[in-house]
Backbone atoms as SQL, in Angstrom:
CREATE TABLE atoms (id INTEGER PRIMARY KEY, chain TEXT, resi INTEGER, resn TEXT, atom TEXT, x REAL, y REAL, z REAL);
INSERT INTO atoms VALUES
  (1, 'A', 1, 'UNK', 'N', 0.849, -1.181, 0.000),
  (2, 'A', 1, 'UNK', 'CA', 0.000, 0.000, 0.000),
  (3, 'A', 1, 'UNK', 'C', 0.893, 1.241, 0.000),
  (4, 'A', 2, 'UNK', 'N', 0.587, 1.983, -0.732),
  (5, 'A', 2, 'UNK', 'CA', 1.262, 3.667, -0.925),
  (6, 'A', 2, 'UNK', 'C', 0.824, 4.204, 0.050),
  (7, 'A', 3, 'UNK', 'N', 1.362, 5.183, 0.971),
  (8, 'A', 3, 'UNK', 'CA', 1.427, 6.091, 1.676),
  (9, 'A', 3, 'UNK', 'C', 0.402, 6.944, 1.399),
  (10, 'A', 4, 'UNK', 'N', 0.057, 7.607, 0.127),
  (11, 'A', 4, 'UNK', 'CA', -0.974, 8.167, -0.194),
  (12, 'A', 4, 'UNK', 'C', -2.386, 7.719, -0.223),
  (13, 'A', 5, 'UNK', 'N', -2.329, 6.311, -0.183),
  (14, 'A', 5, 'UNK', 'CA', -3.265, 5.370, -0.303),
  (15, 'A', 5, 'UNK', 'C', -3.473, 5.172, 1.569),
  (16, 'A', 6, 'UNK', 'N', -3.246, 5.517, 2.300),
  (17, 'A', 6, 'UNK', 'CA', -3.425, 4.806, 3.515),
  (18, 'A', 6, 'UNK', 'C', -3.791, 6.449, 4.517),
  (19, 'A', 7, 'UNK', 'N', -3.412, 7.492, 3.685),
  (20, 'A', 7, 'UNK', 'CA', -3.630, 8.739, 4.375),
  (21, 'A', 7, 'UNK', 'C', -4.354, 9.638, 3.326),
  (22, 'A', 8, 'UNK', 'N', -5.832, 9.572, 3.048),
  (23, 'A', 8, 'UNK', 'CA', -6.372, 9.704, 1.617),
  (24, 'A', 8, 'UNK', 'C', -6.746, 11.545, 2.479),
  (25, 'A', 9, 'UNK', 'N', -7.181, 11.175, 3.353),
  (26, 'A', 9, 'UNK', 'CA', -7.388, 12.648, 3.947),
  (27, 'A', 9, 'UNK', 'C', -6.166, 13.647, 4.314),
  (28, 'A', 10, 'UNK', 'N', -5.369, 13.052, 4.319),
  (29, 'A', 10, 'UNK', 'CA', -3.903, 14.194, 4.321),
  (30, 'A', 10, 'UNK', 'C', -3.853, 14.521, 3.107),
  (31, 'A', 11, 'UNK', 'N', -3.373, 13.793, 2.214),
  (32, 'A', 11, 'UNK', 'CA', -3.289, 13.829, 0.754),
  (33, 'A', 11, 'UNK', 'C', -4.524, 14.837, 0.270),
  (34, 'A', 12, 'UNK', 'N', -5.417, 14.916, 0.539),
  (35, 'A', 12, 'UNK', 'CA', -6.834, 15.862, 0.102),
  (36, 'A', 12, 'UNK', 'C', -5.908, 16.948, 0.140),
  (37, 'A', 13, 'UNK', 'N', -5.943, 17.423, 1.667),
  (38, 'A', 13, 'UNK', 'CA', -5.881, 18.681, 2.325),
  (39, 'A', 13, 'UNK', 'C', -4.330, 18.844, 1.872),
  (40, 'A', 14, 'UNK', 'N', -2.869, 18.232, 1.648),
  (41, 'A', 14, 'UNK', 'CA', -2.223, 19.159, 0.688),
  (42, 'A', 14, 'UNK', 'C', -2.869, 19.262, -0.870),
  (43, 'A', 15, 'UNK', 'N', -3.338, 18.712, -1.213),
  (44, 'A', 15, 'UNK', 'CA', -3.638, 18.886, -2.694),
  (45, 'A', 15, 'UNK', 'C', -4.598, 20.376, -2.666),
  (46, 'A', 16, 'UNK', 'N', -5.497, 20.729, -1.558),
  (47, 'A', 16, 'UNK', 'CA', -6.243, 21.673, -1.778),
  (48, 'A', 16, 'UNK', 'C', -5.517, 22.903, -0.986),
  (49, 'A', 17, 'UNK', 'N', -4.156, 22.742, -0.626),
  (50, 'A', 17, 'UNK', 'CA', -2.872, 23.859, -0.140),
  (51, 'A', 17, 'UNK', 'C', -3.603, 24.102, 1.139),
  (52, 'A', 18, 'UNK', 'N', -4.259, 23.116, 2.010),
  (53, 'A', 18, 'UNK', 'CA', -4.457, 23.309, 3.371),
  (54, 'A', 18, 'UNK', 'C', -3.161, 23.390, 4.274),
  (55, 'A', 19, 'UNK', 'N', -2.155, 22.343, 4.044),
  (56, 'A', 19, 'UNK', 'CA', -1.338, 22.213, 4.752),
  (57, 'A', 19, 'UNK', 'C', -0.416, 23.737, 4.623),
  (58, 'A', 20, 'UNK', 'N', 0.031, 24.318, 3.700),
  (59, 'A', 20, 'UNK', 'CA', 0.806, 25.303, 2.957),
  (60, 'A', 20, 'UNK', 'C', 0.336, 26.182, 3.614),
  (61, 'A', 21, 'UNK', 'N', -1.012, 26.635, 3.722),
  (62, 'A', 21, 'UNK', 'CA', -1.603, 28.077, 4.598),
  (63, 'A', 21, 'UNK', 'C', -1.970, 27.467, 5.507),
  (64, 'A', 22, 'UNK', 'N', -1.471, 26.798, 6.659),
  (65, 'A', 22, 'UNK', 'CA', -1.533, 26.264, 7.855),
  (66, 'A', 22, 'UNK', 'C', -0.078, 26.625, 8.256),
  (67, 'A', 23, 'UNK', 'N', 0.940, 26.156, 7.307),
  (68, 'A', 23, 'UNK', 'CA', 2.394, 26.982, 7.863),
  (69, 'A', 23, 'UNK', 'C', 2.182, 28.103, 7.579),
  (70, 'A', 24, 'UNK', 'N', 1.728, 29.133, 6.452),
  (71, 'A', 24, 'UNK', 'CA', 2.140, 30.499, 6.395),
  (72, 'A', 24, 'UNK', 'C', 1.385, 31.259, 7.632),
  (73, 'A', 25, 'UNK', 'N', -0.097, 30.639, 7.841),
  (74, 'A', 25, 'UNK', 'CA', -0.524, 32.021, 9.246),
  (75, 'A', 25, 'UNK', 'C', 0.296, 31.588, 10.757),
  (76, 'A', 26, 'UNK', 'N', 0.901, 30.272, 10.779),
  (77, 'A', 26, 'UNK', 'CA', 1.391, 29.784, 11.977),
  (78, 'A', 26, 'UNK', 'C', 3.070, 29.846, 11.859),
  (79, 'A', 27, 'UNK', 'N', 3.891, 30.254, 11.159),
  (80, 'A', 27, 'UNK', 'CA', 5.176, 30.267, 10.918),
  (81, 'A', 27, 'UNK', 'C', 6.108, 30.860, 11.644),
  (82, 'A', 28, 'UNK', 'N', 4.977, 32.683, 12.002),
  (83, 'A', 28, 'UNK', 'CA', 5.918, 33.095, 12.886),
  (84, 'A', 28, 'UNK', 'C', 5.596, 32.909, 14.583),
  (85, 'A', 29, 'UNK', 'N', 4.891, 31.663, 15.175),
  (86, 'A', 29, 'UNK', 'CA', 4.216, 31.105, 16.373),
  (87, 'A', 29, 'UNK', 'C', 6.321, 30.342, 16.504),
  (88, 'A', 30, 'UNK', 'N', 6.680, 30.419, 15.793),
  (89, 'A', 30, 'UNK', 'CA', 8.050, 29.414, 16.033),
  (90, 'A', 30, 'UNK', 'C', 8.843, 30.226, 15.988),
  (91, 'A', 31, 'UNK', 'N', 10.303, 29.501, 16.279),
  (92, 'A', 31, 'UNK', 'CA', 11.643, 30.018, 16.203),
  (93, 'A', 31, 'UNK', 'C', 12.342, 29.123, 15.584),
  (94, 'A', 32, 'UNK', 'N', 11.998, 28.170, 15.733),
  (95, 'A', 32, 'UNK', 'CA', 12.954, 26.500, 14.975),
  (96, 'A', 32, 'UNK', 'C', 12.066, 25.745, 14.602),
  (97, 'A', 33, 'UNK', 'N', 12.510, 24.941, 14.035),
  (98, 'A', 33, 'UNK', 'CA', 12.283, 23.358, 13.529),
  (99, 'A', 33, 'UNK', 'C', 11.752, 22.066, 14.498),
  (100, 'A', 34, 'UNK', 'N', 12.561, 22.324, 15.927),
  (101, 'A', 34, 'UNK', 'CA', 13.116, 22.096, 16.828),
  (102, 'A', 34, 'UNK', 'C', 11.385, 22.376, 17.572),
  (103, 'A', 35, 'UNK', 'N', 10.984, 23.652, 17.843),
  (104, 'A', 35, 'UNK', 'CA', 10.004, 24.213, 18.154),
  (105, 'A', 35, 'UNK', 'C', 8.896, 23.487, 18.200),
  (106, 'A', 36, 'UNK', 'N', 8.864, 23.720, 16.715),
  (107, 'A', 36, 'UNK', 'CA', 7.417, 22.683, 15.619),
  (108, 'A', 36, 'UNK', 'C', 7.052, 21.360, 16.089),
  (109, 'A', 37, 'UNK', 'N', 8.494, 20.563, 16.001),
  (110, 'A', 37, 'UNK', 'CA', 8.939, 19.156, 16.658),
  (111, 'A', 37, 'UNK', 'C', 7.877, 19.181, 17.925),
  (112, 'A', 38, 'UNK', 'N', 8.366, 19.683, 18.543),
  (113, 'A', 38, 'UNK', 'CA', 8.106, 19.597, 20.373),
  (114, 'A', 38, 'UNK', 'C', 6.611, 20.187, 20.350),
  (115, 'A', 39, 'UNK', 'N', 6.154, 21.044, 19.861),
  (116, 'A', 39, 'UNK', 'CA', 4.799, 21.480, 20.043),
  (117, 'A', 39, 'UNK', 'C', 3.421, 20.224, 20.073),
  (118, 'A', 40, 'UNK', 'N', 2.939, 19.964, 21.429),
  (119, 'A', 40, 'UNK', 'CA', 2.188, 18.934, 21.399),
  (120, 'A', 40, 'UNK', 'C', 0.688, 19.435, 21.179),
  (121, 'A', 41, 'UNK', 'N', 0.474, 20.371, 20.847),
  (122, 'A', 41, 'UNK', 'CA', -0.855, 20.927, 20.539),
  (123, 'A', 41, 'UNK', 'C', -1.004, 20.982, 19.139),
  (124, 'A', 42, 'UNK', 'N', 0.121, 20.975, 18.418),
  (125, 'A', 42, 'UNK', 'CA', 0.084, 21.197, 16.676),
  (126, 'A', 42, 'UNK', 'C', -0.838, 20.736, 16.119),
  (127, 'A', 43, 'UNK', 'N', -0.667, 19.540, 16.418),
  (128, 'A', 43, 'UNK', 'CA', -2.341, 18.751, 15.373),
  (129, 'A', 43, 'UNK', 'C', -3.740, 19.291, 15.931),
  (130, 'A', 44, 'UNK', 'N', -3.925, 20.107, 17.109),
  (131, 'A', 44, 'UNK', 'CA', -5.491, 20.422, 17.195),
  (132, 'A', 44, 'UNK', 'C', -5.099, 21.384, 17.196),
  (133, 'A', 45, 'UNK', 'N', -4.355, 22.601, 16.598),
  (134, 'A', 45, 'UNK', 'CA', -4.110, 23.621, 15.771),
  (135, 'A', 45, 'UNK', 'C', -4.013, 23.340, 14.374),
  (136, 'A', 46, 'UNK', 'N', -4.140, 22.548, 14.019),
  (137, 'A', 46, 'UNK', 'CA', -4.062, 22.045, 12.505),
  (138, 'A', 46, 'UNK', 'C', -5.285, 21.650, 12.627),
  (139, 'A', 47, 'UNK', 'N', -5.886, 21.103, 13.317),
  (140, 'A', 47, 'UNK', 'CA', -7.611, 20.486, 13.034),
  (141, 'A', 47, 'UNK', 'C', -7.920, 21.508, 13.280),
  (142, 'A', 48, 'UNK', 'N', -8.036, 22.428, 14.150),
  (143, 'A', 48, 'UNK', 'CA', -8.987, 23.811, 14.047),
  (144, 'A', 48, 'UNK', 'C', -8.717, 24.810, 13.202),
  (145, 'A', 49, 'UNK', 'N', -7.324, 24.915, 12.518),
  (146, 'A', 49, 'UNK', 'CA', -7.102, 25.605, 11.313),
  (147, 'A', 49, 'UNK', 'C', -8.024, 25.034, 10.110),
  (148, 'A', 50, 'UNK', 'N', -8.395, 23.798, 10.101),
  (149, 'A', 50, 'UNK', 'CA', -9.011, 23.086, 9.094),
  (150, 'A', 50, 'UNK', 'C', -10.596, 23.558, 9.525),
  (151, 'A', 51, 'UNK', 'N', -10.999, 23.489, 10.502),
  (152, 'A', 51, 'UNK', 'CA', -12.471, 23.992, 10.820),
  (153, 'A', 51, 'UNK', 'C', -12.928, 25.300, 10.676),
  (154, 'A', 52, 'UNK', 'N', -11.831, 25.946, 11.035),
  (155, 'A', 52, 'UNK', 'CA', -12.275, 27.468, 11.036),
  (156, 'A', 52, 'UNK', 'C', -12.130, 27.928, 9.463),
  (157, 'A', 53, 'UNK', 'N', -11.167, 27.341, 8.995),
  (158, 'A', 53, 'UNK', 'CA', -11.007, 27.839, 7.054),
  (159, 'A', 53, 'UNK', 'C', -11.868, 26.679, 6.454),
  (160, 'A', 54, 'UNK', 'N', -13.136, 26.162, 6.824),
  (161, 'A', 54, 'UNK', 'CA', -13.445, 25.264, 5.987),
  (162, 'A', 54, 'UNK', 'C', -12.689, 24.668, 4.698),
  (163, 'A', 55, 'UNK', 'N', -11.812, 23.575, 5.315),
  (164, 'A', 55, 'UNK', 'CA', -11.020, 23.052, 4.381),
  (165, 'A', 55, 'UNK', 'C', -11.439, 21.894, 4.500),
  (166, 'A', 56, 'UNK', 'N', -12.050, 21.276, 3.292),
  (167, 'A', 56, 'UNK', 'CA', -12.192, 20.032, 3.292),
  (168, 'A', 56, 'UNK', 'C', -11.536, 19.078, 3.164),
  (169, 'A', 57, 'UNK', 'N', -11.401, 17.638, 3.458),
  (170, 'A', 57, 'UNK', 'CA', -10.384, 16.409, 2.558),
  (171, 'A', 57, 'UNK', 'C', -11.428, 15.795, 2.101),
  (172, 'A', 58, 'UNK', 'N', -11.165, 15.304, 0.443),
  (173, 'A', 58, 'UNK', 'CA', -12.216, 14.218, -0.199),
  (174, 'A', 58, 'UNK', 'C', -12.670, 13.160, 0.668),
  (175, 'A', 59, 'UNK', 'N', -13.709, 12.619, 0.109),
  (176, 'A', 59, 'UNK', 'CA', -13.815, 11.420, 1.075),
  (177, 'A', 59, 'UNK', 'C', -14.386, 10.521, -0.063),
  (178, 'A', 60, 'UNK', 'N', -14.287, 9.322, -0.335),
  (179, 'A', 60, 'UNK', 'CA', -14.298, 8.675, -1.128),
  (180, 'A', 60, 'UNK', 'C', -16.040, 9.152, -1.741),
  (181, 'A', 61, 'UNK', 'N', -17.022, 8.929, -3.142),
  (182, 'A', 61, 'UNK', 'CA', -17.873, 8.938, -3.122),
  (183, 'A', 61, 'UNK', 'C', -18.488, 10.937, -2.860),
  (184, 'A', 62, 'UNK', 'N', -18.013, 11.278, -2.705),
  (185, 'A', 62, 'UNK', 'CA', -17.714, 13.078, -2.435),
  (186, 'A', 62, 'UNK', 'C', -18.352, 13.580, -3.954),
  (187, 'A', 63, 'UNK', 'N', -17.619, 13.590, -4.916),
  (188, 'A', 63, 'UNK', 'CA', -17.551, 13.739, -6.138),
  (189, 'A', 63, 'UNK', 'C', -18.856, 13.335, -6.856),
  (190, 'A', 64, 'UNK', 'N', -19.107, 11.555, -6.782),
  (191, 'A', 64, 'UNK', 'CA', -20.271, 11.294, -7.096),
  (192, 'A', 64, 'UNK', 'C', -21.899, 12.197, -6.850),
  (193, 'A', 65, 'UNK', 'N', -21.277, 12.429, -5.332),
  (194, 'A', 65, 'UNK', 'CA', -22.570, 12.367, -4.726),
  (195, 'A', 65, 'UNK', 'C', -22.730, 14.558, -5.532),
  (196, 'A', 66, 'UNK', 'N', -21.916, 15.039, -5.571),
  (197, 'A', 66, 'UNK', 'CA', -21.960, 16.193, -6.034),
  (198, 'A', 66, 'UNK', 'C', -22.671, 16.093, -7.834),
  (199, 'A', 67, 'UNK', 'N', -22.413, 15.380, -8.441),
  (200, 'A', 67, 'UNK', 'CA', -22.717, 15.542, -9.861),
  (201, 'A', 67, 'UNK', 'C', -24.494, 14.318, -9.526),
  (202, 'A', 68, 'UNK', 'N', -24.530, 13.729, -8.520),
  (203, 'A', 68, 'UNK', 'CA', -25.631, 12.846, -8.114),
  (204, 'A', 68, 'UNK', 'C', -26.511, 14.223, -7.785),
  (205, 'A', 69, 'UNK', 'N', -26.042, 15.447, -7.191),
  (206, 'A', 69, 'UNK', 'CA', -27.059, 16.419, -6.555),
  (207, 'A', 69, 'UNK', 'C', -27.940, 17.197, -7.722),
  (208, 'A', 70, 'UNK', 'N', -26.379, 17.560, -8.907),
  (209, 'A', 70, 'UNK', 'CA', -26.859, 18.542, -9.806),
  (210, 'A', 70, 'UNK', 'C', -27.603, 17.876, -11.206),
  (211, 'A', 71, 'UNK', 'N', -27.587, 16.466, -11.267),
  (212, 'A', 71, 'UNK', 'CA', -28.391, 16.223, -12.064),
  (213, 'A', 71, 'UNK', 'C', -29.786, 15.987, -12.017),
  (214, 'A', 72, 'UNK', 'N', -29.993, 15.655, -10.362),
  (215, 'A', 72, 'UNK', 'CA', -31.484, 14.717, -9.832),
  (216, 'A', 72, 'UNK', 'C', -32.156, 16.562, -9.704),
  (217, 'A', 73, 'UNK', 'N', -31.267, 17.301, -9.200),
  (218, 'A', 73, 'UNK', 'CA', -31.984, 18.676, -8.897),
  (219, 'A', 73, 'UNK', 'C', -32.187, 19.712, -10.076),
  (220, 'A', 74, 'UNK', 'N', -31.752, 19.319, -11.339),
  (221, 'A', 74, 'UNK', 'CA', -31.926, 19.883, -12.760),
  (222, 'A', 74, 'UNK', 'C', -33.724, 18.844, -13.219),
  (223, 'A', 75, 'UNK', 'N', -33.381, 17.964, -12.806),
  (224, 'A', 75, 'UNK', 'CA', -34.184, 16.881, -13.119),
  (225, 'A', 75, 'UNK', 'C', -35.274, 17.107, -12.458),
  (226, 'A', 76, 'UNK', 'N', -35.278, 16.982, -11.194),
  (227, 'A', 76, 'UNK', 'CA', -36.374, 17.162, -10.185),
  (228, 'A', 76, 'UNK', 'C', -36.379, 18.659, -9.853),
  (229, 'A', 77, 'UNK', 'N', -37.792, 18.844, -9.450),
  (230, 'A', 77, 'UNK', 'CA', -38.235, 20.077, -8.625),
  (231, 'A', 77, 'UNK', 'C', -37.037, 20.324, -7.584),
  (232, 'A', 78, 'UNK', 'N', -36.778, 21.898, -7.445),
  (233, 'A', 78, 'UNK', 'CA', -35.475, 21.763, -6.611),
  (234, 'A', 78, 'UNK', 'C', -36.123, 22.113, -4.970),
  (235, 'A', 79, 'UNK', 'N', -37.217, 21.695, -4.803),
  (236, 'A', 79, 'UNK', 'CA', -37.851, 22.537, -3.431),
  (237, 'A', 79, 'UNK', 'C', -38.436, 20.830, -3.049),
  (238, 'A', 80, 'UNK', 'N', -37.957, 19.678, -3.638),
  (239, 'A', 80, 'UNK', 'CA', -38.367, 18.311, -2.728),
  (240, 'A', 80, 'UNK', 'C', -37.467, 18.217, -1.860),
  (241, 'A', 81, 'UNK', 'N', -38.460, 18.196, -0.741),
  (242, 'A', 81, 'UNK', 'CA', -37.776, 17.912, 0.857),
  (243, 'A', 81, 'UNK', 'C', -37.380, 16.574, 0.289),
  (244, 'A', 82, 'UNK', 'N', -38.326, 15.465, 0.320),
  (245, 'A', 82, 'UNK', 'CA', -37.118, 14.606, 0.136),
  (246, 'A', 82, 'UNK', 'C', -35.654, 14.365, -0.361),
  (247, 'A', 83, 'UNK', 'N', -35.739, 14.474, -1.408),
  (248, 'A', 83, 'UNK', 'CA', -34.111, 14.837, -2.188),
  (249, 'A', 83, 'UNK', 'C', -33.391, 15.606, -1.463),
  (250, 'A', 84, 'UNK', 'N', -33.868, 17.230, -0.690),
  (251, 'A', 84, 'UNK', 'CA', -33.174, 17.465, -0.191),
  (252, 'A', 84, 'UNK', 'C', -32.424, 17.058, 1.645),
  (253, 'A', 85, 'UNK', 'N', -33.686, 16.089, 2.262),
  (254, 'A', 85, 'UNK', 'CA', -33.118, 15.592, 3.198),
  (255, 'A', 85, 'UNK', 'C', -32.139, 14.308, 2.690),
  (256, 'A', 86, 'UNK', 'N', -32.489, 13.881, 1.844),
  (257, 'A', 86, 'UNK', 'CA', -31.656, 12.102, 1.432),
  (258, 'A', 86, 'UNK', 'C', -29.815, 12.986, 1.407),
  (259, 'A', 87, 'UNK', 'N', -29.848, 14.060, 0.607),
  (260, 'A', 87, 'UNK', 'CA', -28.500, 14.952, 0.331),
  (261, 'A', 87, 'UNK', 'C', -27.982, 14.923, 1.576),
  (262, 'A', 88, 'UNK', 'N', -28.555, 15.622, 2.740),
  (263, 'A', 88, 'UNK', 'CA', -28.488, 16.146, 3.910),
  (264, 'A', 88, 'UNK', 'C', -27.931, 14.874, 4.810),
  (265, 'A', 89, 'UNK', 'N', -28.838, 14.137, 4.672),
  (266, 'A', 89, 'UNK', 'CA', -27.798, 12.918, 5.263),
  (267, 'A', 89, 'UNK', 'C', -26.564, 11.936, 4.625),
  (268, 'A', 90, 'UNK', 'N', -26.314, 12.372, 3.618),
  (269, 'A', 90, 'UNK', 'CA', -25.246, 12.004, 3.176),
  (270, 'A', 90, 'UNK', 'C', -24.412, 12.636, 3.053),
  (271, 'A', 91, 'UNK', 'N', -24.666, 14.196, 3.224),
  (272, 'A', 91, 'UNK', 'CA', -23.763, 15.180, 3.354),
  (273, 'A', 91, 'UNK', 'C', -22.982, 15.168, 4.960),
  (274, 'A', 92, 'UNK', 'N', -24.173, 14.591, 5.740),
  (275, 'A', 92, 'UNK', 'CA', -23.775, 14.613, 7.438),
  (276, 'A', 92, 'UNK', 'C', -22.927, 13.060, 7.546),
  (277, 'A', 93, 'UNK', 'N', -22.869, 12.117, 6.908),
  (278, 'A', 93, 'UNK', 'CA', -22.129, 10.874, 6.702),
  (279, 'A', 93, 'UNK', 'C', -21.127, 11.049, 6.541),
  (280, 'A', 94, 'UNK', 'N', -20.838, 12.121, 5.080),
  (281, 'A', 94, 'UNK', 'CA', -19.301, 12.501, 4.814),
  (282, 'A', 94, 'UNK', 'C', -18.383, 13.486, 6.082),
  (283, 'A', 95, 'UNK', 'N', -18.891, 14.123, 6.585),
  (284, 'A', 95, 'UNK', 'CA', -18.398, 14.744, 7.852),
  (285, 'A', 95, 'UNK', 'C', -18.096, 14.246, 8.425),
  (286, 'A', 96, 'UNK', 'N', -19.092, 13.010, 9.162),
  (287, 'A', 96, 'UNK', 'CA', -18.461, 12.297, 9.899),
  (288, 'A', 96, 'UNK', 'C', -17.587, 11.163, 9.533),
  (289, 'A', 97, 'UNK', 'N', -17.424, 10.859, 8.212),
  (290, 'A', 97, 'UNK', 'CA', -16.100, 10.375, 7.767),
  (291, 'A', 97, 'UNK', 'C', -15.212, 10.892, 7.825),
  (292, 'A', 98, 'UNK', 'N', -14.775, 11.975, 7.279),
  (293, 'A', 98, 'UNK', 'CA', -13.907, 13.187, 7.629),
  (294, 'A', 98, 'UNK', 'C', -13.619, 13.359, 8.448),
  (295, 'A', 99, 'UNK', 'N', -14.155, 13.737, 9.358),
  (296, 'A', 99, 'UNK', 'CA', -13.578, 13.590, 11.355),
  (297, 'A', 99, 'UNK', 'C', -12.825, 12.371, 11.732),
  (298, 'A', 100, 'UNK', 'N', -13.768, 11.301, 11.144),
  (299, 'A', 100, 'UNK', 'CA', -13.227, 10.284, 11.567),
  (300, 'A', 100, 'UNK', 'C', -11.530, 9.951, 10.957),
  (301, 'A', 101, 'UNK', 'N', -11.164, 10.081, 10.033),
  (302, 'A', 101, 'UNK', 'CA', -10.214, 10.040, 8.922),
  (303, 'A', 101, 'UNK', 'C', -9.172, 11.187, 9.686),
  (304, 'A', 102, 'UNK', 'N', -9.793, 12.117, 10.307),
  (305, 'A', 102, 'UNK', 'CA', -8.715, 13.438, 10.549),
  (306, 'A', 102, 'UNK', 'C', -7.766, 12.698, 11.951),
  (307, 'A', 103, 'UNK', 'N', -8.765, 11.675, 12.676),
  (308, 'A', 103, 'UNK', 'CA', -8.460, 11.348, 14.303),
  (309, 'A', 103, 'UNK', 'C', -8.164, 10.271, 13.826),
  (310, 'A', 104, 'UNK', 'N', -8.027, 9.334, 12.451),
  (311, 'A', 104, 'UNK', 'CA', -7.102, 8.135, 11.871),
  (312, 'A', 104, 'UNK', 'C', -6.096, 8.673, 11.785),
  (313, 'A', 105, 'UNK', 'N', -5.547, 9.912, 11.126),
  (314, 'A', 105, 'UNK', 'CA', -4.325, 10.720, 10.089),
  (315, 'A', 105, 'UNK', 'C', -3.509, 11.422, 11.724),
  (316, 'A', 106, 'UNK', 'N', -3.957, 11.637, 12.696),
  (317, 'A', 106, 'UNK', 'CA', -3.360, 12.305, 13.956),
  (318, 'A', 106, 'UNK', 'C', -2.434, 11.778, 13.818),
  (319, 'A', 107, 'UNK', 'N', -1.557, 10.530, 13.982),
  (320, 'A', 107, 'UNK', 'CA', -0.609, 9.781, 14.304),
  (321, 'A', 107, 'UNK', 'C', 0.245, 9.670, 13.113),
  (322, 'A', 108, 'UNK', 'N', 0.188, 10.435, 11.780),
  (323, 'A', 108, 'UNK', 'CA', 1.038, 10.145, 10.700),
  (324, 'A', 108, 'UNK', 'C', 2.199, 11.019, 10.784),
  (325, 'A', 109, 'UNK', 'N', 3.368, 10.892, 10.756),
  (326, 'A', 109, 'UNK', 'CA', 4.269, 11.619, 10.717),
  (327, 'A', 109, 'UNK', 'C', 4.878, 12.001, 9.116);
């Protein structure tokens, strides 16, 4: 298994330059390398940098379910509660994949 393959939610969030503007507003919080190292709060400064900038990581099925929204809602009346609760809970599924995936990825160095 690839590295990229086993941390699909890290891999998101550099691809969408989460990680990149997570060092530039936090860069000058340091003095070293050394610093960064030792800082045991980093990762729930990195998860709340991710919450507060709504930064997403893909989550498998993400994509689908986006081109699944804009065709059924071109298609269908766009004011059915149903369709729009069925979205709603699959939109609240992927979140909590995402969370879940962020508190898998804690431990990757």
């Amino acid at each position: 298994m690839k590295i990229w393959e086993k941390y699909p939610l890290a891999v998101s969030i550099l691809r969408n330059g989460g990680f990149f503007r997570f060092v530039q507003q936090t860069s000058d919080q340091y003095d070293s390398s050394d610093a960064v190292v030792n800082d045991i709060t980093l990762m729930n400064k990195f998860a709340d940098f991710i919450k507060e900038n709504d930064i997403a990581g893909y989550v498998d099925g993400e994509g689908d379910l986006e081109k699944a929204k804009e065709k059924l809602v071109k298609e269908d009346e766009p004011k059915n509660i149903f369709l729009n609760n069925a979205f709603n809970v699959i939109e609240n599924q992927i979140k909590k994949s995402q969370t879940a995936m962020f508190d898998d990825e804690k431990g990757f160095h």
